[in-house]
C-alpha positions in Angstrom: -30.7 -71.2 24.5 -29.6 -68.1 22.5 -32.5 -65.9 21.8 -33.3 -65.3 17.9 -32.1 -62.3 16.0 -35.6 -60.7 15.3 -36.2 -57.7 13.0 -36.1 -55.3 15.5 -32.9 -56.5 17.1 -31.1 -56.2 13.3 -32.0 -52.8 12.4 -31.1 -51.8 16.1 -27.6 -53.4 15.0 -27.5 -51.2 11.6 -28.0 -48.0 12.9 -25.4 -48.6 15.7 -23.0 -49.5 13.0 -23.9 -46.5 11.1 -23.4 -44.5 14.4 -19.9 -46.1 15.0 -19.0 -45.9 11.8 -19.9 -42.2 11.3 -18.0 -41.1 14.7 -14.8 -43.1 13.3 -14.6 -40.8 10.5 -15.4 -38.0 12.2 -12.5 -38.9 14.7 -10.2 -39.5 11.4 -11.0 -36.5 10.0 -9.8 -34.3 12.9 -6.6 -36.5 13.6 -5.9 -35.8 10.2 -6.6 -31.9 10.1 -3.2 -30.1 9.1 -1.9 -27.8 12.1 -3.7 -24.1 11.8 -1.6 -21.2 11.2 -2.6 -19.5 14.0 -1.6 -22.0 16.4 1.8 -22.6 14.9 2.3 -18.9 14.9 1.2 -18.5 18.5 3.4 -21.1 19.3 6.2 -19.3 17.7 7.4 -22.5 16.4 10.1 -22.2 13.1 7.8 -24.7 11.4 6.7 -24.0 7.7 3.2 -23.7 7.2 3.1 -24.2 3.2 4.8 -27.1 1.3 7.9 -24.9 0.0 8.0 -27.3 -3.1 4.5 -26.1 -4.3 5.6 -22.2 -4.6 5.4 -21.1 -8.1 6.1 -17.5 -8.9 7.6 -14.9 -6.9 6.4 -14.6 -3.2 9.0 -12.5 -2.0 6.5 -10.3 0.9 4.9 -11.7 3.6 1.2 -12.8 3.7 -0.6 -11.1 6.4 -3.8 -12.4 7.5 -7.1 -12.2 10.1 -9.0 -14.2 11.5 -13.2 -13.9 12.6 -14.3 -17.2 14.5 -17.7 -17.8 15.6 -18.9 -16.2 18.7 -15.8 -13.6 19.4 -14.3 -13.1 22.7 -12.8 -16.8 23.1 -8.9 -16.1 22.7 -9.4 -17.7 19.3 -8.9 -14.3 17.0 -5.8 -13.3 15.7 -3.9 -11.5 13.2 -0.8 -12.9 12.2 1.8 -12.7 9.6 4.2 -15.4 7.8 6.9 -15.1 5.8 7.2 -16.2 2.4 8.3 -19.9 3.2 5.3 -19.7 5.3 7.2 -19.3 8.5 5.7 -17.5 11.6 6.8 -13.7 11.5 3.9 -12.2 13.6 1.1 -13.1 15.8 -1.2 -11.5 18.2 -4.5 -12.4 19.4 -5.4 -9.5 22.3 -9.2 -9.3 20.5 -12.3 -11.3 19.5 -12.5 -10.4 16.8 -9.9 -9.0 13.5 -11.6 -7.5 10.1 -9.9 -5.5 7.7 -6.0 -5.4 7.4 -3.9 -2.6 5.0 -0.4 -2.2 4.4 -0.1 1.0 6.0 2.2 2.7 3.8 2.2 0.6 1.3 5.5 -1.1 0.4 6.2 -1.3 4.4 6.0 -3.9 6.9 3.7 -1.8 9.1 -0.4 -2.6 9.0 -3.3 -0.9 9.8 -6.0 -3.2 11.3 -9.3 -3.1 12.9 -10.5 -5.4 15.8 -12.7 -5.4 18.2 -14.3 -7.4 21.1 -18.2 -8.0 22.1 -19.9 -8.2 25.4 -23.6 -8.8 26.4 -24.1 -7.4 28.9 -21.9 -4.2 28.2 -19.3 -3.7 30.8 -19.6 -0.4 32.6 -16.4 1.0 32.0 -17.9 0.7 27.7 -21.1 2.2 28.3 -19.5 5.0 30.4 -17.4 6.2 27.4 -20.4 7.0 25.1 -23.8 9.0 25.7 -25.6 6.1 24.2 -28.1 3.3 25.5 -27.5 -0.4 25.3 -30.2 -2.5 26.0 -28.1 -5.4 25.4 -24.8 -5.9 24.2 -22.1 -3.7 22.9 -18.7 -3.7 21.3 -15.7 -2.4 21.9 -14.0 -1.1 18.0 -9.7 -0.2 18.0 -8.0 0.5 15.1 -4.6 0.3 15.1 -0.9 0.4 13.4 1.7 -2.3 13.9 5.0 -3.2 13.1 5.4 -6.8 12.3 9.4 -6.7 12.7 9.2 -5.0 16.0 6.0 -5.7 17.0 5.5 -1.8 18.0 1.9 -1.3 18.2 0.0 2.4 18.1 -3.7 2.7 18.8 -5.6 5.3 16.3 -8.9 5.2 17.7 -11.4 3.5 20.0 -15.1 3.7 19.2 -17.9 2.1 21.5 -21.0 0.5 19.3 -24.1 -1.0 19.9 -23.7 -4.6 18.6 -21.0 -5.1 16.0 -17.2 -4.5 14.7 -16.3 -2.2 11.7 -15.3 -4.6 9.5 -13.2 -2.0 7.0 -11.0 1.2 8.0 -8.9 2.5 5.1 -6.5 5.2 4.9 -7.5 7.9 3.1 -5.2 11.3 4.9 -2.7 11.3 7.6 -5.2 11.5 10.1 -8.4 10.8 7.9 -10.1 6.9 7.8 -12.8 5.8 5.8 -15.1 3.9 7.9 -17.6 1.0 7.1 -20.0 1.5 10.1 -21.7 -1.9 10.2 -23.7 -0.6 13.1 -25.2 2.1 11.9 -25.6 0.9 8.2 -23.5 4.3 7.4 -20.0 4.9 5.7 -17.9 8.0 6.7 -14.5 9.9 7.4 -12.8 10.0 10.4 -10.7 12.6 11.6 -8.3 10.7 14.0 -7.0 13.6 15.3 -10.4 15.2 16.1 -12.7 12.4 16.4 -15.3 14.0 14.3 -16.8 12.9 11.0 -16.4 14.8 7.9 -18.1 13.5 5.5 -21.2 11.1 6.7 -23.3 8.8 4.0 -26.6 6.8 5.2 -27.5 3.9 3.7 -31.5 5.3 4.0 -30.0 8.0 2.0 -30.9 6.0 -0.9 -31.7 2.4 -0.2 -35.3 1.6 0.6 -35.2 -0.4 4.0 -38.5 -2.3 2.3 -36.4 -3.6 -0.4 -34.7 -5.7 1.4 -31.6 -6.5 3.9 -32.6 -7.9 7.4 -34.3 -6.6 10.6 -31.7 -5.4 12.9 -28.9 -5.7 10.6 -29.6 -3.8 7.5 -27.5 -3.8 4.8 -24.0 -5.3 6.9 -21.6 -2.4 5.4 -18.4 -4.6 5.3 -16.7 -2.7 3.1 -15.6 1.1 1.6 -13.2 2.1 -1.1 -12.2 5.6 -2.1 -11.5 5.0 -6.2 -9.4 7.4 -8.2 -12.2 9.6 -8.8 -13.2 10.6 -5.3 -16.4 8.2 -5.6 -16.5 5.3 -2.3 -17.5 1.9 -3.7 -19.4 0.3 -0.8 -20.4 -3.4 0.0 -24.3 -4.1 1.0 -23.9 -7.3 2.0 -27.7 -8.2 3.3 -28.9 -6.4 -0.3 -26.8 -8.4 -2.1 -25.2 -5.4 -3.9 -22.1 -3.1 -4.8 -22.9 0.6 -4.3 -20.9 3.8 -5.6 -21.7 6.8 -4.1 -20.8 10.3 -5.3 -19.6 12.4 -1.8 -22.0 15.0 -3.1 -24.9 13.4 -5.2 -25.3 10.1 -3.1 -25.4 6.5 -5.2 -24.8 6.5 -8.3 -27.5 4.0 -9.3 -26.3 3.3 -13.0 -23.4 2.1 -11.2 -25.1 -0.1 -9.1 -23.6 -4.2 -9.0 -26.0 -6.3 -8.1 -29.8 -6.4 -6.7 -31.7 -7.8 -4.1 -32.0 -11.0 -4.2 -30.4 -10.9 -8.1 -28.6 -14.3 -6.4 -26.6 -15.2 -9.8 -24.9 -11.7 -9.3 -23.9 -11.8 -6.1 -25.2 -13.2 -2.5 -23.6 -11.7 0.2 -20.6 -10.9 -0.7 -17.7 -9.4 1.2 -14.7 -7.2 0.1 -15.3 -6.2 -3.2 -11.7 -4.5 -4.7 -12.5 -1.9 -7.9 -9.7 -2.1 -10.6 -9.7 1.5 -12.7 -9.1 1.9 -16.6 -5.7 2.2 -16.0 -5.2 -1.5 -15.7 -8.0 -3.0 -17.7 -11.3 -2.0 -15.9 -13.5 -0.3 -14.5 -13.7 -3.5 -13.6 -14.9 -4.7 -9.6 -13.3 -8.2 -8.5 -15.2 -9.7 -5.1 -15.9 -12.6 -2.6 -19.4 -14.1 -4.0 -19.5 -15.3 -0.2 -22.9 -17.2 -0.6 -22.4 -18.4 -3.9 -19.0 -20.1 -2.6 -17.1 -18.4 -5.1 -14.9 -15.2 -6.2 -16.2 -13.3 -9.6 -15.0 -10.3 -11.3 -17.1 -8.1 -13.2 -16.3 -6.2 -16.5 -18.0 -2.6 -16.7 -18.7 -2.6 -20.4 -21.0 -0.4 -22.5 -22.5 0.9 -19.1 -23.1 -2.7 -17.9 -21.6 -5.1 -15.3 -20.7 -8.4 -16.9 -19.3 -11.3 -15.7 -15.4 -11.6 -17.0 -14.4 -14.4 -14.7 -15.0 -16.6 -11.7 -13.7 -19.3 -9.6 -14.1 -21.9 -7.2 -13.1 -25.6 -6.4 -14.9 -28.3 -4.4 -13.7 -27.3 -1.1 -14.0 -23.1 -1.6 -16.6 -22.2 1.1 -18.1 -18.8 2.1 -15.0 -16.8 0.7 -14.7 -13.5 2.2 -11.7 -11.7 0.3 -9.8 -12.0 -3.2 -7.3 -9.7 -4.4 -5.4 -9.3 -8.1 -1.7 -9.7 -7.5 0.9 -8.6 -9.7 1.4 -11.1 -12.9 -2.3 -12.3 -12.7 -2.2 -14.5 -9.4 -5.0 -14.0 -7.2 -5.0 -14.0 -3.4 -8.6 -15.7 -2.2 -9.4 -16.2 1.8 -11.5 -19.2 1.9 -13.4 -18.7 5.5 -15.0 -21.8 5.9 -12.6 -23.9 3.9 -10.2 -22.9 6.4 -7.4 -21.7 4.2 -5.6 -18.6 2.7 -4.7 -19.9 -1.3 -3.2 -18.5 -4.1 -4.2 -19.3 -7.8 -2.0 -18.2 -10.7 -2.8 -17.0 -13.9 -4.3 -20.5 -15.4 -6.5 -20.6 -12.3 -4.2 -23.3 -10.7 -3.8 -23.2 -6.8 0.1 -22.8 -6.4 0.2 -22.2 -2.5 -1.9 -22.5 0.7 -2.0 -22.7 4.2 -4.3 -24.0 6.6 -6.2 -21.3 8.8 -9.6 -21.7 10.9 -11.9 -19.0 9.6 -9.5 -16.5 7.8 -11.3 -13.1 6.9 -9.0 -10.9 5.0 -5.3 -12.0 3.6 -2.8 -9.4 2.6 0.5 -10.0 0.4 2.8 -7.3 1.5 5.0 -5.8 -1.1 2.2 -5.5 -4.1 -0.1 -2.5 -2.7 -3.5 -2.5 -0.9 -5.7 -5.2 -1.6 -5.8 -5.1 -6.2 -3.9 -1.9 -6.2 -1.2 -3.3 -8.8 -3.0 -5.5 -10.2 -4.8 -6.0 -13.6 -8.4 -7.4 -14.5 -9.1 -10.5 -15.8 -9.8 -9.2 -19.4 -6.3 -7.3 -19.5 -4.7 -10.3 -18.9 -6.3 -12.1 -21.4 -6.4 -9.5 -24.4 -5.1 -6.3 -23.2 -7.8 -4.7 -24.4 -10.0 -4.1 -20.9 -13.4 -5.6 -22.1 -15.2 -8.1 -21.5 -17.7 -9.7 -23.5 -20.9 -12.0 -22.5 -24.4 -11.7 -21.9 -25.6 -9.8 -18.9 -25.7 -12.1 -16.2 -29.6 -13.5 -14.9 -31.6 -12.3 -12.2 -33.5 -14.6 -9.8 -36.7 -14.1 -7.9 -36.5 -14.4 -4.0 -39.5 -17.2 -4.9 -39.4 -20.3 -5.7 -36.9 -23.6 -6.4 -34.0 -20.5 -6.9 -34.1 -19.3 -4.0 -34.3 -22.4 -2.0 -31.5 -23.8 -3.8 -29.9 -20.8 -3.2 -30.5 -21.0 0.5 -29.5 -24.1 1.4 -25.9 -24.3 -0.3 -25.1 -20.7 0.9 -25.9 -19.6 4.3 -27.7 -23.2 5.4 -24.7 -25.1 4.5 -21.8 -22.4 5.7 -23.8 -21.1 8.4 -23.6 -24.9 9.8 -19.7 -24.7 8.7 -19.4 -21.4 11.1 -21.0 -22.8 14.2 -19.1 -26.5 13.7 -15.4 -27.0 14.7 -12.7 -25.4 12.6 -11.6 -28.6 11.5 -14.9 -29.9 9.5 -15.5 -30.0 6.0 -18.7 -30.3 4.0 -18.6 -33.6 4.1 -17.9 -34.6 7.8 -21.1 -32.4 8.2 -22.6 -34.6 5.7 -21.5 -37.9 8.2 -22.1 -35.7 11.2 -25.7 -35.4 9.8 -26.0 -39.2 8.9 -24.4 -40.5 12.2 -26.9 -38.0 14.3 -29.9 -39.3 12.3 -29.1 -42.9 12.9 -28.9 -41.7 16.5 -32.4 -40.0 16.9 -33.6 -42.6 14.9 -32.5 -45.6 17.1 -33.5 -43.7 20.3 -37.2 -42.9 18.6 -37.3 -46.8 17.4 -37.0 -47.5 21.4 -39.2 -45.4 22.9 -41.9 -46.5 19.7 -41.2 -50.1 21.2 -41.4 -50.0 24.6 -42.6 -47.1 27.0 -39.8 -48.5 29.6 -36.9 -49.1 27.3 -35.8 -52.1 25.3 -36.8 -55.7 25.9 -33.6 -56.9 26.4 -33.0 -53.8 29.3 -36.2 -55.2 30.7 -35.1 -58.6 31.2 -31.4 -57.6 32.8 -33.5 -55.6 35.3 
């Protein structure tokens, strides 16, 4: 006789169908994934990486890009460099790690880059090279020069560090870098030639280490600007704020974009790029990383305003925007996976598909927003902005939770899960797991020797 279908037996059916069904879309999902830049470029395969129909405008220079997967070390890092087709013109992957990336001059197909690589424990032939202690870890910092037609590659400096990467070096002399010492919490100037520092600025200069950041990583320096007027515009990204420090005076704090935990400014952002008076600002256009979008604020009547922002449904954890020439705008979408360009209605006109892009150059319009114009010159020519200051929200409460989980619970997830998942396959990834833990709870609930029908067989 065929046994009956009891209750248990039909939700142990459901949730195996909601398993099954979860893992074929999962399955789908990566079958469908596009092929990553990277790989196509390591291959050194002539294959285009962008759909050549979808180009508007000009995009006569190359598009240099890096890339900063989870964990480091693997093989996976690269920078690389495509035409304007979106075929592969460059491509090496020799570190764990690749941050920041300059035209270096501008105008020529030569880059200046920093990389790096980390190790726990830290290799002997590391720790020999400094006079400091590491406990645990270290990482090994080179900042280099190459040519992307011959591939001619010159090392600048080598620095050894306690536990992370710079993530910024820009030119500022022949022999004289900027540095964003994510370390040390510190921003100075490098004398390549010498290997001493300059001019040194520390964060506990002027930021109150109770007022926020983390324990054991600060403020995350991940970026430094020298503007026009000798000031360096600095990224805090752990206290949520844009600094601009005076050489000789320290912060300016009237200046100041952003607060700590002032999450409808900005939360965590990365690379923010100043734009001067001269075309339309002081304005200061940035990667909102934790609010999954980019921004640009308007310095008006010695205030910060909001003048514009973006995102779409799949913009996640952006790490880098950049004005273009015309009013296009370069974004690198880290955990969307993708390197886009919008034009001057906001429209996306070109992308290509890239696991974890950090920084995205276009070669051919200056150093990050250095040609091009703020949002409220483009719109009115006259360089302001208007708009109510933007709000403030307490570290307490529904806010911040909210806050929490769509930024770094949601792309924190996105940076430890395969390069090929979207929101929602960790959406299905979640219910198909559930279904999972439930089913296996369900059968330990009903028998302390497995299921009935295991029983039986045996």
């Amino acid at each position: 006789m065929r046994r009956p279908v009891t209750g248990r037996d039909g939700l142990r059916l459901v949730l195996v169908l909601v398993v099954l069904v979860a893992s074929g879309l999962l399955v789908s999902s990566w079958l469908a994934t596009p092929p990553d830049a990277a790989t196509v470029a390591a291959s050194g395969t002539d294959r285009p990486l962008a759909d050549r129909d979808s180009v508007v405008g000009d995009r006569s220079g190359p598009t240099v890009i890096t890339t900063d997967p989870p964990g480091g070390g693997d093989g996976r890092a690269a920078i690389l460099a495509f035409t304007a087709d979106g075929r592969p013109l460059y491509h090496d992957d020799s570190y764990g790690n690749y941050f920041d990336v300059d035209p270096d001059p501008p105008g020529s197909m030569t880059v200046l880059y920093v990389a790096g690589s980390r190790y726990d424990p830290c290799p002997d032939r590391l720790a020999a090279r400094t006079d400091r202690t590491f406990e645990g870890g270290c990482a090994e910092v080179v900042v280099e020069r190459t040519n992307l037609t011959t591939g001619v590659t010159e090392r600048l400096h080598t620095a050894v560090t306690a536990w992370d990467i710079w993530h910024d070096v820009d030119r500022v002399g022949e022999h004289r870098l900027l540095v964003a010492d994510i370390a040390q919490d510190r921003a100075f100037v490098l004398n390549t030639r010498t290997g001493e520092r300059e001019w040194t600025w520390a964060a506990e200069q002027d930021i109150d280490r109770d007022a926020g950041g983390q324990a054991g990583d600060w403020t995350h320096i991940n970026d430094v600007e020298r503007l026009p007027d000798g000031r360096v515009m600095a990224s805090l990204r752990n206290n949520d704020r844009v600094v601009f420090i005076d050489p000789g005076e320290g912060v300016d704090r009237n200046w100041t974009l952003g607060a700590e935990d002032a999450y409808d400014v900005l939360y965590e952002q990365h690379n923010p790029d100043y734009i001067p008076a001269a075309r339309g600002g002081p304005a200061v256009l940035v990667a909102d990383s934790e609010n999954n979008r980019v921004v640009e604020y308007q310095r008006t009547r010695g205030r910060w305003r909001e003048s514009w922002s973006w995102r779409d449904d799949q913009l996640r954890w952006p790490r880098d925007a950049d004005r273009l020439p015309g009013g296009h705008t370069l974004v690198t979408d880290s955990q969307g996976n993708r390197v886009l360009e919008l034009d001057d209605r906001d429209r996306v006109v070109w992308q290509v598909t890239v696991s974890t892009p950090y920084e995205a150059e276009r070669l051919g319009t200056g150093d990050e927003s250095a040609t091009g114009r703020s949002e409220a010159a483009l719109r009115n020519g006259t360089g302001t902005a208007g708009g109510d200051d933007p709000p403030r929200r307490s570290k307490t409460g529904l806010a911040w939770f909210v806050a929490f989980l769509r930024g770094p619970v949601v792309n924190g997830l996105l940076y430890a899960a395969p390069g090929w998942m979207t929101v929602a396959d960790l959406a299905v990834a979640g219910i198909g797991l559930g279904a999972l833990g439930t089913l296996a709870a369900l059968e330990l609930h009903w028998s302390r020797f497995g299921p009935a029908w295991l029983r039986r067989r045996w």
